[in-house]
N, C-alpha and C positions, 0 to 999 in steps of 0.2 A: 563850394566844395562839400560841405555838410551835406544840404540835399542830392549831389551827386551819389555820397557815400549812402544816405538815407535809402536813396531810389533803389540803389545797385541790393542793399541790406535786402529789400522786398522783394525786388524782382529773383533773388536766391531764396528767400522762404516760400513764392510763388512757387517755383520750380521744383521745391522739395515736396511741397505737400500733393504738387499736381503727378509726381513721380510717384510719391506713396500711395496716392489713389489709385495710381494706372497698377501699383504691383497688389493694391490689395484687390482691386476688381479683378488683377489675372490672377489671383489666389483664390480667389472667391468662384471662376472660372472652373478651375482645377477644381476645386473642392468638389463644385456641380457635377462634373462631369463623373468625378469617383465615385459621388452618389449613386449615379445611374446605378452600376452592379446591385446585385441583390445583396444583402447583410447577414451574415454568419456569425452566432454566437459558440465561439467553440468552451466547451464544458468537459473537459479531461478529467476521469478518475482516475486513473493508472498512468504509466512514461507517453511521454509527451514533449517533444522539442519543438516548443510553439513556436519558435522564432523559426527555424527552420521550416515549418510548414506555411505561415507567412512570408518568407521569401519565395517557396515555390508556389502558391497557390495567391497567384497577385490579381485574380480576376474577380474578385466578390473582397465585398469593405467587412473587415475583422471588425466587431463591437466589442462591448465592455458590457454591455448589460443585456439580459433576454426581452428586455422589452424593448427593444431598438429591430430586433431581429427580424429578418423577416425566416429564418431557418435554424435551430437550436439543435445543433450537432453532440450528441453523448457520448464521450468513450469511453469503455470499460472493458476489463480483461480478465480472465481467468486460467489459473494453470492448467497447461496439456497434461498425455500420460506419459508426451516424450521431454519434459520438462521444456517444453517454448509455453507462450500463450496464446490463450485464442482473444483476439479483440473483437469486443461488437461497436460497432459504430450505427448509432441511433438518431435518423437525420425528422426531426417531429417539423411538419411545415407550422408557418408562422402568417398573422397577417393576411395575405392576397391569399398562399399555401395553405392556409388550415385546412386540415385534415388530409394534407401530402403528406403523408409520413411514411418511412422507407426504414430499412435497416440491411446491414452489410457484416457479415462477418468472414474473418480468414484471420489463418493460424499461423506461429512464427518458429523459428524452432531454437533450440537450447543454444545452438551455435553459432548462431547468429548476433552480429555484429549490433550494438548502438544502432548506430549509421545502417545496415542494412533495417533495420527494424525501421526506424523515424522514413527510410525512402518506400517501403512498403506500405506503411500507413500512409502516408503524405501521396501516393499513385489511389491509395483504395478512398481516401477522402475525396479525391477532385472525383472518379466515378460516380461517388454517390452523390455529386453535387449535379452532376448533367442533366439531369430530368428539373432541377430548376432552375438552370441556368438557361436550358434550352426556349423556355417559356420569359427570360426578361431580355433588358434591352441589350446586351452586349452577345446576343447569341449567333447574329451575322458576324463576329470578330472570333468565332472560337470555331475548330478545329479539334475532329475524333482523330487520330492516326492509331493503326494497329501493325500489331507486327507478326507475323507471320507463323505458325509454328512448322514444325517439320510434317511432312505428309504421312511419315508413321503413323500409323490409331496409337492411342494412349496405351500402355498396358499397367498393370499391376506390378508395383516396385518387387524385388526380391528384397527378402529382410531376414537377412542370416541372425539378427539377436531376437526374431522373434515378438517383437514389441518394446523389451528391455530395455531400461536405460539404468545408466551405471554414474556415477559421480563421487569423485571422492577429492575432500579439499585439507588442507592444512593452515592455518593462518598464526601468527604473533605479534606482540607487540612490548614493547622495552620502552622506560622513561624511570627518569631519575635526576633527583638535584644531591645537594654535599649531604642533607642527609636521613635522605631516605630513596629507596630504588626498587622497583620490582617488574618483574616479566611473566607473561601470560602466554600459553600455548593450549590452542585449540586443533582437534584433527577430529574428522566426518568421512563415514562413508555412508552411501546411500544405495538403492535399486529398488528401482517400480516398473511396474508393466501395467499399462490400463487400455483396459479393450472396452467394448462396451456393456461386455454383460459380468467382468470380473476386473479387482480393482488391485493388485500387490503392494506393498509396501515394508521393504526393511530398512533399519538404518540403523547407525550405530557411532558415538560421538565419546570425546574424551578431554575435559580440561583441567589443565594443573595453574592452577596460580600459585606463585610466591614473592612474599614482600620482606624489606627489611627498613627498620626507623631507628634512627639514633638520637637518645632522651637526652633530656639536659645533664643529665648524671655521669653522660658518655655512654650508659650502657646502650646496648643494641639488641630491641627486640624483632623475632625473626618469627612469621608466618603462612602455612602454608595450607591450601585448599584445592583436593583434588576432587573429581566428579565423573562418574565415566557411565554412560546409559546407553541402551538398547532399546529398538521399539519397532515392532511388527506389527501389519495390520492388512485382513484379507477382509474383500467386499464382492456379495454378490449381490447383484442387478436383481430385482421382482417388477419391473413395468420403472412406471413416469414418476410414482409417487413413494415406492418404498423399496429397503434395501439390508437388506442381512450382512452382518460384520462380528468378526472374530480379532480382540486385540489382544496382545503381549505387550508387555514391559518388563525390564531391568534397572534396576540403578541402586549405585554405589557411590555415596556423598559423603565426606567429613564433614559437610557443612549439616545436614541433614538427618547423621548419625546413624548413616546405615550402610552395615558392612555389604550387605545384599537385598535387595525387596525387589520382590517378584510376583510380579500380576496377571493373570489370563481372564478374558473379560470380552463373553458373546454379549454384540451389542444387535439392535435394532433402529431403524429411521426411517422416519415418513415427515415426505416432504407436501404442505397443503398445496404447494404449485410445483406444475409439473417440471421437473429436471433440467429440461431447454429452455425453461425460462430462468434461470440459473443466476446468467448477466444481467436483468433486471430486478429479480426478487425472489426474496425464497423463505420460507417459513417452516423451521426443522423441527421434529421432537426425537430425539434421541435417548433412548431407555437400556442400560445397563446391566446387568449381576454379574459377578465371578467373586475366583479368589484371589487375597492376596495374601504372600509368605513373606514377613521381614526378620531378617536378622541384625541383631546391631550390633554398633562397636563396642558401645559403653553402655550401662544398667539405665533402663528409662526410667521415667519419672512413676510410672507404675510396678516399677522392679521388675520389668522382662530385660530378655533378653534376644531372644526369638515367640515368637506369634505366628498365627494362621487364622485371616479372619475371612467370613462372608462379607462383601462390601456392593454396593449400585447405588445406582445414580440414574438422574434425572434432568435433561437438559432442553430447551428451547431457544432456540434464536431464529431472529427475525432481520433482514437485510433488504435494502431499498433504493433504486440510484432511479432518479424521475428528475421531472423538468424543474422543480421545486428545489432540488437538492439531491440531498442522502441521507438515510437513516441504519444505522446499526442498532440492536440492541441483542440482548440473552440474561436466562434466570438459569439457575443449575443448583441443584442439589446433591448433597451425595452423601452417604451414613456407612454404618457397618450393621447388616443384616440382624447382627446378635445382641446391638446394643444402639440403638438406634439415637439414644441422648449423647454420642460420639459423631457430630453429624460436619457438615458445610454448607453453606446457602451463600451466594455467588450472584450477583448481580451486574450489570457491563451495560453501556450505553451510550452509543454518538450520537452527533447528526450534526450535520455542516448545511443551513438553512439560508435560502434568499427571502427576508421578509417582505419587502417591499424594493424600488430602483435604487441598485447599489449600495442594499444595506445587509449588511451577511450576518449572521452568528451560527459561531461552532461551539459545541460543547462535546467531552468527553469525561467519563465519570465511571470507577468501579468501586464495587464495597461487595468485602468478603466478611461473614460475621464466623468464626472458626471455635470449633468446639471439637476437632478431631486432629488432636498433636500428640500422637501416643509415641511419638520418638524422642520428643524432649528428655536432654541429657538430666540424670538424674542429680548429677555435680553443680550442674548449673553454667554457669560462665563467667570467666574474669572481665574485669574491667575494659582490657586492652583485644579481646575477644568479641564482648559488645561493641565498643567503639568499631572493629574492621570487620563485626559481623561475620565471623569465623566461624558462630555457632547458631543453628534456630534458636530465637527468645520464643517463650511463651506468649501468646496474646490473645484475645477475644474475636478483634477483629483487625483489617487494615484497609485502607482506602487511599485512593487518588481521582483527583479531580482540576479539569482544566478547563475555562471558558474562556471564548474571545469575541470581540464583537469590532466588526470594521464598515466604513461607512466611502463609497468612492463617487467622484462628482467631476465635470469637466468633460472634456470631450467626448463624443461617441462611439467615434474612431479609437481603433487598435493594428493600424496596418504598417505602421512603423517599425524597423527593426535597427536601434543604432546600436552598435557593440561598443563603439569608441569608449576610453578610459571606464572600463569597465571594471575593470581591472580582473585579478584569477580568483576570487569568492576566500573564501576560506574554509580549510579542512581542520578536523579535530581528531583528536587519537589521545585516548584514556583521560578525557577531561583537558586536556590542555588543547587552545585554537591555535591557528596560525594563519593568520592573514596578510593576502597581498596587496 
């Protein structure tokens, strides 16, 4: 009986492990066969529904890393002058491909949907994949299909606004426990026109915040911070590399202590690469003068009350989206004409870096060293001011700074798309989360 039960014991571990061979050889199977397709590393800087473009485009293996690739696909995007954007999709060959490199751009518009946006990209990515698709093994399984347009010739849209676009938003938000509460309301309106050889821009915004807290005393302090700005800006075209501008500004801050300040300010810019290369890189100097008029609420710290000064500025930046990464960075200056020991120096700088296979570091870092606060309230500020920041503090400088570094291993493959217990993410509103 014992070696009956013995034998039976074995001949079921036989059968298990001969079963698990047979499914990992047909797994191993499959896996081979996935290979075949060519390898796409997709590399998004702007919106981007990757799972959704993984479920439509199931004929090429999604990687994880560019050195797996044999095709390193770039996105990036830029605002229109009808507020959509324009995406460049940057397909650099890889591997067998080297030096197949392609690129694809088309434009989205303002009223367009998520979902219209993600099915438009997701249609202009599989195009740009055909020329290396058509060259690997799975090119007998694929199929062009076209659809037909009407037989009219194309003509030239009518456009009764002219170029125009108009946008105006309002938004709020309320939160509150037993004891303390406050509500915020913001309202925009905007209108641009961008043609190619002239650029408009108005806009004009308005926010009131107010809060209230109840101290241990019982008593209840109540505060409130209004802000309302204008800002106009016209640009004209000179070629590839430079470009003539004229800016305005308004604003009226309680936080900032200005009943009115008011700026007109002909700018200049020259760009080291030319304009359409834009999506990939650009290297600006933008140079300044005008005047500014402020009136304020309360007596500055220099006993004005109202001023008129000469003011310019001095700015570079430099932006980068390549196979390596991204790079942002800019330095800026800015004084007053007549007193130039009243100045600003302004420093900024990203980059989100692949060092080596699946090893990333981001960094992001500003520092402002400030010597031009001619509004600071001459009173000063309370306590409970500082604390909600109700009023500009004096300072020298300020800074912020973020670094990250992440390290990813394991499989090659990224063709997977499971949603299950996913669950809804979690959304935030004024500091507080809520997750599902």
């Amino acid at each position: 009986m014992q070696v009956t039960r013995f034998a039976a014991t074995a001949v079921g571990w036989c059968a298990l492990l001969l079963s698990t061979g047979t499914l990992r050889a047909q797994a191993r199977a499959t896996a081979d066969s996935a290979a075949e397709a060519i390898r796409v590393f997709l590399d998004c800087n702007t919106f981007c529904d990757t799972e959704f473009i993984k479920r439509e485009i199931t004929y090429v293996n999604w990687v994880r890393d560019r050195s797996d690739a044999d095709v390193h696909l770039i996105i990036t995007s830029q605002n229109t002058g009808g507020g959509g954007q324009e995406f460049t999709l940057r397909y650099l060959g890889l591997r067998s491909f080297r030096g197949a490199d392609d690129e694809i751009k088309f434009s989205t518009r303002q009223s367009d949907t998520d979902d219209e946006v993600r099915k438009q990209q997701t249609r202009r990515i599989g195009l740009g994949l055909v020329r290396y698709l058509a060259k690997g093994p799975l090119a007998d399984q694929l199929q062009l299909s076209y659809t037909a347009a009407s037989a009219a010739a194309p003509q030239k849209p009518h456009d009764p606004w002219n170029l125009w676009v108009f946008r105006i938003g309002v938004n709020s938000f309320f939160e509150g426990q037993s004891q303390n509460k406050s509500s915020h309301l913001n309202g925009n309106v905007r209108a641009t026109r961008v043609a190619e050889d002239w650029k408009f821009s108005v806009s004009a915004g308005a926010n009131r915040s107010s809060s209230s807290y109840t101290l241990n005393d019982s008593s209840v302090y109540k505060s409130h911070n209004n802000q309302y700005n204008a800002n106009s800006l016209i640009v004209r075209s000179l070629g590839n590399h430079w470009s003539l501008g004229l800016a305005g500004s308004a604003l009226r801050s309680s936080h900032d202590n200005y009943d009115l300040n008011v700026s007109v300010t002909p700018e200049i810019e020259f760009d080291a690469f030319p304009y359409k290369e834009s999506s990939k890189r650009q290297w600006v100097f933008v140079y300044a003068a005008g005047i500014t008029h402020a009136d304020y609420r309360d007596t500055t710290i220099y006993n004005k009350l109202q001023e008129t000064r000469p003011t310019h500025s001095l700015t570079t930046s430099v932006q980068a989206v390549q196979p390596w990464g991204s790079l942002s960075g800019s330095i800026g200056f800015t004084s007053f004409l007549d007193d130039f020991s009243k100045n600003r120096i302004s420093l900024r700088g990203g980059c989100d870096i692949r060092l080596v296979r699946g090893l990333n570091v981001n960094f992001f870092a500003m520092y402002s060293r400030v010597r031009d606060q001619l509004s600071l309230f001459k009173e000063g500020a309370t306590d409970q001011e500082i604390l909600l920041q109700l009023k500009q503090l004096k300072t020298a400088y300020f800074y912020f700074a973020q670094v990250g570094i992440s390290y990813t291993f394991g499989s090659k493959f990224n063709n997977i798309v499971n949603p299950r217990f996913g669950g809804g993410g979690c959304e935030c509103f004024g500091g507080s989360c809520f997750c599902n």
